[in-house]
Backbone as JSON, one array per atom type, in Angstrom:
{
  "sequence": "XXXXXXXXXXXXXXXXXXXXXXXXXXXXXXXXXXXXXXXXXXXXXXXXXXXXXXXXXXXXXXXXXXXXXXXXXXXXXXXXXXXXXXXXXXXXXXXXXXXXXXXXXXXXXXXXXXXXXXX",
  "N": [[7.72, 52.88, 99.88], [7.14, 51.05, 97.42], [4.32, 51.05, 95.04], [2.72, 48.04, 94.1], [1.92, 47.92, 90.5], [-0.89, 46.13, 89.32], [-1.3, 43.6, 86.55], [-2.87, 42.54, 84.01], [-3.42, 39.22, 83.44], [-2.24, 37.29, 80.67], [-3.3, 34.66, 78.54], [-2.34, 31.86, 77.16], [-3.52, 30.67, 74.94], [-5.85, 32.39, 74.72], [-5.62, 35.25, 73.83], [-6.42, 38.65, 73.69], [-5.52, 40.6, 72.53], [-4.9, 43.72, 71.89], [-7.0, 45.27, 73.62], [-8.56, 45.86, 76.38], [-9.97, 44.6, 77.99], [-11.99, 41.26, 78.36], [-13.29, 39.87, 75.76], [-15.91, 38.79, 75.83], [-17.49, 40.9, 77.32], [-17.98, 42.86, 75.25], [-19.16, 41.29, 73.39], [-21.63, 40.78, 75.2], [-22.76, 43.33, 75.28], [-23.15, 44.06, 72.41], [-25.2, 42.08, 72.93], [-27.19, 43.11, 73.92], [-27.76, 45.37, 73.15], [-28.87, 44.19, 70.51], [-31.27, 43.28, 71.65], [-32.55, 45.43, 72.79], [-32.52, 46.37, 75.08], [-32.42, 48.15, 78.2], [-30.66, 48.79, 80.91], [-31.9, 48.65, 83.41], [-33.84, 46.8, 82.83], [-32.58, 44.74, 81.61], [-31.42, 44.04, 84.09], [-33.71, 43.62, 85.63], [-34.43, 41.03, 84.19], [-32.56, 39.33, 84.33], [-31.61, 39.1, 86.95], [-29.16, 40.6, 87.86], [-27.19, 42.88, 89.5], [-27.9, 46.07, 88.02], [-26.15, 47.88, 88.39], [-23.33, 46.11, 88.08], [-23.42, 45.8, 85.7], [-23.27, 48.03, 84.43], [-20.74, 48.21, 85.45], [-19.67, 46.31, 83.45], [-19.99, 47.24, 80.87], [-19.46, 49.87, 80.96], [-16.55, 51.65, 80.08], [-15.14, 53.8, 81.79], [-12.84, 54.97, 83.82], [-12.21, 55.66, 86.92], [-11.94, 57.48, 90.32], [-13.13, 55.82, 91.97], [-14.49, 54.2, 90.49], [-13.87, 51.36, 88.9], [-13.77, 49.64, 86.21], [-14.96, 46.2, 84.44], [-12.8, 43.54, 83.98], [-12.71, 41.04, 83.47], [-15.06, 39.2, 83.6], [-16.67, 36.95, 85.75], [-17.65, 33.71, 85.05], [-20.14, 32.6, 86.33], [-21.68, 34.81, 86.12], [-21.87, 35.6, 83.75], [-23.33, 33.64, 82.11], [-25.65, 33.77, 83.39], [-26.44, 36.41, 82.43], [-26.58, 35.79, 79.75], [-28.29, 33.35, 79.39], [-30.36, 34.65, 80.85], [-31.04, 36.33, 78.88], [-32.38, 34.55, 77.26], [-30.64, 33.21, 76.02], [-27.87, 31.02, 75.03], [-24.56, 29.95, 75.77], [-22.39, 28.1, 74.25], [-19.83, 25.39, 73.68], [-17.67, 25.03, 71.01], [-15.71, 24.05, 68.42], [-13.32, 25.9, 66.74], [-13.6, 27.7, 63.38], [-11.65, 28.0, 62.33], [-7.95, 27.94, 62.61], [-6.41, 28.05, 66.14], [-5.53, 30.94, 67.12], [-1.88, 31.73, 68.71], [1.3, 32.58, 70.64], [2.26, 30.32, 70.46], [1.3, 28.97, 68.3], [1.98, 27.6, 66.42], [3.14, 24.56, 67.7], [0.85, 24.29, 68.79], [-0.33, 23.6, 66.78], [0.89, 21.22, 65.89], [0.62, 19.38, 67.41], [-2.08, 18.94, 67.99], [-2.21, 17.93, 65.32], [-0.7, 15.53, 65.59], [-2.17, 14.2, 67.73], [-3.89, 13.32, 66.48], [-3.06, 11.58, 64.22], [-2.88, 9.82, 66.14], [-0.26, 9.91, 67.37], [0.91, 10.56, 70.13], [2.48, 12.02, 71.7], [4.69, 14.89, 72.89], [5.75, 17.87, 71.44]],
  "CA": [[7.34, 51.62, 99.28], [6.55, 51.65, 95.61], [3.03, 50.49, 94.81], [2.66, 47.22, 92.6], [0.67, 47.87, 89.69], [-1.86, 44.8, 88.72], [-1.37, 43.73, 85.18], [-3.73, 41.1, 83.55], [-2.59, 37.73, 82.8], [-2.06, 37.2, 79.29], [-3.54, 32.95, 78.6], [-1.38, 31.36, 75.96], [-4.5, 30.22, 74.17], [-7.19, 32.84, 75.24], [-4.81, 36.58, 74.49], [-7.63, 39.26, 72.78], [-4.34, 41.75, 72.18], [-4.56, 45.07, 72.65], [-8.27, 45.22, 74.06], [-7.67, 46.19, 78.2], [-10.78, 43.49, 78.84], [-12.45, 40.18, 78.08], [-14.23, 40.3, 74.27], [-17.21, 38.53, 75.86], [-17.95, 41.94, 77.53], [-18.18, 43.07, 73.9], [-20.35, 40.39, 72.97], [-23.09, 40.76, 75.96], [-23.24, 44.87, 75.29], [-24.39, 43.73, 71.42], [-26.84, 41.33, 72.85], [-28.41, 43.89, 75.34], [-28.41, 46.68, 71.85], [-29.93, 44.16, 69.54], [-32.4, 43.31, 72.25], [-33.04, 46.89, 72.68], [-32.87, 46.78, 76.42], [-31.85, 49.31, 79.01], [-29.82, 48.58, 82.5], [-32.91, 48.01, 84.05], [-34.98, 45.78, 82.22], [-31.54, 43.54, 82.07], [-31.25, 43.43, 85.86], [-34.82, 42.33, 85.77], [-34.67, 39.58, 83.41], [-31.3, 38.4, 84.22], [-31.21, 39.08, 88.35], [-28.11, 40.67, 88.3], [-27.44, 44.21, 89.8], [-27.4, 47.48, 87.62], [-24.28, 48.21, 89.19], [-22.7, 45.14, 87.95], [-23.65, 45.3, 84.56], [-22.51, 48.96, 84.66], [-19.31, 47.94, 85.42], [-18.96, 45.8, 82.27], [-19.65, 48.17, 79.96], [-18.9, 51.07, 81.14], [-15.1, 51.76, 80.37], [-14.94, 55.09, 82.25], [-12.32, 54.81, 85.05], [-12.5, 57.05, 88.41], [-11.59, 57.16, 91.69], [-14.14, 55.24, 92.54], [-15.37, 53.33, 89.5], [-13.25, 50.37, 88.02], [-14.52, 48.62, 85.17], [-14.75, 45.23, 85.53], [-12.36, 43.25, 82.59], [-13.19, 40.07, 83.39], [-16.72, 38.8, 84.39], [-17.05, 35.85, 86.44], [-18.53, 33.03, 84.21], [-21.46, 32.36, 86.08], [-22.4, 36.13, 85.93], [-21.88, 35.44, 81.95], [-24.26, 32.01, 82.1], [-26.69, 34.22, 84.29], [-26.77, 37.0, 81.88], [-27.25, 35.08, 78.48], [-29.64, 32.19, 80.21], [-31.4, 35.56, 81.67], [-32.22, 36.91, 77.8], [-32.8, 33.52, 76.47], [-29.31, 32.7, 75.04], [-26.64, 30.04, 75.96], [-23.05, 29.76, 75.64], [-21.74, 26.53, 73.9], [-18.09, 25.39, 73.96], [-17.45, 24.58, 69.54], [-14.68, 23.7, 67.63], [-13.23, 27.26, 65.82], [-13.69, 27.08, 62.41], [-10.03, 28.47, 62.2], [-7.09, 27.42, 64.08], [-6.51, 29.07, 67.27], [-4.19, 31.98, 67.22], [-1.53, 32.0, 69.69], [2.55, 32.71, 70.53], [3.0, 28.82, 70.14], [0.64, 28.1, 67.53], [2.93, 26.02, 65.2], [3.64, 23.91, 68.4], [-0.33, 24.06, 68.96], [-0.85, 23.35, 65.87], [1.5, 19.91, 65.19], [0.47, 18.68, 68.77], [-3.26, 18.52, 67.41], [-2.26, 16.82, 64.2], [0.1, 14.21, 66.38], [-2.97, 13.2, 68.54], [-5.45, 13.26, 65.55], [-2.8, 10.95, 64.07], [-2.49, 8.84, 66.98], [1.35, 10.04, 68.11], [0.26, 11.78, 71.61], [4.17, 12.83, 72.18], [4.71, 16.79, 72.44], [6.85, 18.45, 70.12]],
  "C": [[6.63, 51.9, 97.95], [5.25, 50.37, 95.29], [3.04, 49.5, 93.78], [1.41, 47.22, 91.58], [-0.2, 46.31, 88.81], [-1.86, 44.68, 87.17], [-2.36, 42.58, 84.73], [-3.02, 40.06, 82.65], [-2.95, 37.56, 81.47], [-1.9, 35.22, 79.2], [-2.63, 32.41, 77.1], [-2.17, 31.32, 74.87], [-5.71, 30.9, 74.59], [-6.02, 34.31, 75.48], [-5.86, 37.44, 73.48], [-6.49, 40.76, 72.5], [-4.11, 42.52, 73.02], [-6.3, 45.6, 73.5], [-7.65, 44.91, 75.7], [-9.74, 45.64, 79.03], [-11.21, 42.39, 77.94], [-13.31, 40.65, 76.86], [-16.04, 39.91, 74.88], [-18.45, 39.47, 76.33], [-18.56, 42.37, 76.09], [-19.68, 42.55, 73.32], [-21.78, 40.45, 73.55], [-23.39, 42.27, 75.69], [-23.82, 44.1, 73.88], [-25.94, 42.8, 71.44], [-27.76, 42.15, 73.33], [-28.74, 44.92, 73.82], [-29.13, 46.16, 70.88], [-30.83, 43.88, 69.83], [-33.29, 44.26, 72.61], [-33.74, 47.07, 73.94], [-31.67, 47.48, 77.6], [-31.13, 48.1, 80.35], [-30.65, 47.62, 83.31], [-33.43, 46.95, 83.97], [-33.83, 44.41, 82.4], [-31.43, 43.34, 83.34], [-32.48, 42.66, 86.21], [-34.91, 41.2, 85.39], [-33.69, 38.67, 83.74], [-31.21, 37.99, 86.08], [-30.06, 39.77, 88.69], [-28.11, 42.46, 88.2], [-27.04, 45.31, 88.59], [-26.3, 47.87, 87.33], [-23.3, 47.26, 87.96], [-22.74, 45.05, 86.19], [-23.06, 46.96, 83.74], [-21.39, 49.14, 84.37], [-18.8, 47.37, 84.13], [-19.15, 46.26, 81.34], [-19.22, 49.11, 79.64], [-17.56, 51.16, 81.33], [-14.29, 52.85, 80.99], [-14.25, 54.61, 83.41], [-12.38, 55.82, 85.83], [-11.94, 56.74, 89.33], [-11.89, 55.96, 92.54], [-15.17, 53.96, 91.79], [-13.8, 52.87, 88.91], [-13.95, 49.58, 87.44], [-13.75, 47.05, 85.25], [-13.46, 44.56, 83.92], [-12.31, 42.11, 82.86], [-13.89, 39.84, 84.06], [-16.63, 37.32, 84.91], [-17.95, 35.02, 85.32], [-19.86, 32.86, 84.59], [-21.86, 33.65, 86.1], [-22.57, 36.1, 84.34], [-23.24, 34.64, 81.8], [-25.81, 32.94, 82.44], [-27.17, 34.77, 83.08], [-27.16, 36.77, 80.16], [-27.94, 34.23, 78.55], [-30.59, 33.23, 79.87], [-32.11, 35.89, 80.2], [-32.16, 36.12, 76.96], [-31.84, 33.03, 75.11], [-28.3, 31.59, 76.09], [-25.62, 30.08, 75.47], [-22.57, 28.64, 75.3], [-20.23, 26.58, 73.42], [-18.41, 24.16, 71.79], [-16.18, 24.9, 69.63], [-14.4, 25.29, 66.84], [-12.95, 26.7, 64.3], [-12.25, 27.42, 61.44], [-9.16, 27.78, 63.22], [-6.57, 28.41, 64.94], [-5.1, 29.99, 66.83], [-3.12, 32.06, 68.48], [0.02, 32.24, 69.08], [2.62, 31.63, 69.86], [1.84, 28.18, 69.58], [1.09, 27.02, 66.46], [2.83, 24.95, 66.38], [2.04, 23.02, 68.77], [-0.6, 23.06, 68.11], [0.1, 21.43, 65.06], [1.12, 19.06, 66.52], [-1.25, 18.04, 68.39], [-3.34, 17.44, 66.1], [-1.55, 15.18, 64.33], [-1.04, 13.25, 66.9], [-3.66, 12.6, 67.57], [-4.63, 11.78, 64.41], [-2.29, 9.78, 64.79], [-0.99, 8.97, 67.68], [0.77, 10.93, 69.47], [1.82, 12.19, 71.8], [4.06, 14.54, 71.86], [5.37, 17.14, 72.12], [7.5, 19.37, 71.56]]
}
């Protein structure tokens, strides 16, 4: 029996390329370096295990260690709440990148002109 290998779903509107996890990982390692706090001190402030926080930065694979490549949102919420940041859902000040961004992109100017029909 031949083993199925797990690939990660690729979102139409949410694909970060060639990057083999979620950018927001990215994003919470610069908050923890310009906060200029260790493993620890984040598990204290935030509640959330060592381990766990471990996992999302650490891209070292093993036997035994899989990094994580996508974080559970409320572990996200937890961990930017925890060092006195929040997460807000804005408008990009670009238009989104995707396969079917022309299609994206005339479907937004349909509604915004009142035609709701989808190309």
């Amino acid at each position: 029996m031949v083993a199925k290998t797990s690939e990660l779903k690729r979102y139409k509107f949410y694909n970060w390329g060639t990057l083999d996890h979620d950018p927001i990982i990215d994003q919470m390692r610069t908050l923890m370096q310009d906060e200029h706090l260790s493993y620890a001190k984040l598990a204290e402030l935030t509640g959330l295990s060592p381990t766990t926080i471990n996992n999302w930065f650490n891209r070292t694979r093993t036997k035994t260690h899989k990094p994580t490549m996508r974080p559970m949102f409320s572990s996200v919420m937890t961990y930017t709440r925890g060092l006195g940041y929040d997460l807000r859902i804005v408008k990009p000040e670009r238009r989104v990148a995707a396969s079917t961004g022309v299609v994206f992109h005339r479907n937004v100017a349909a509604k915004a002109n009142g035609n709701h029909t989808s190309v």
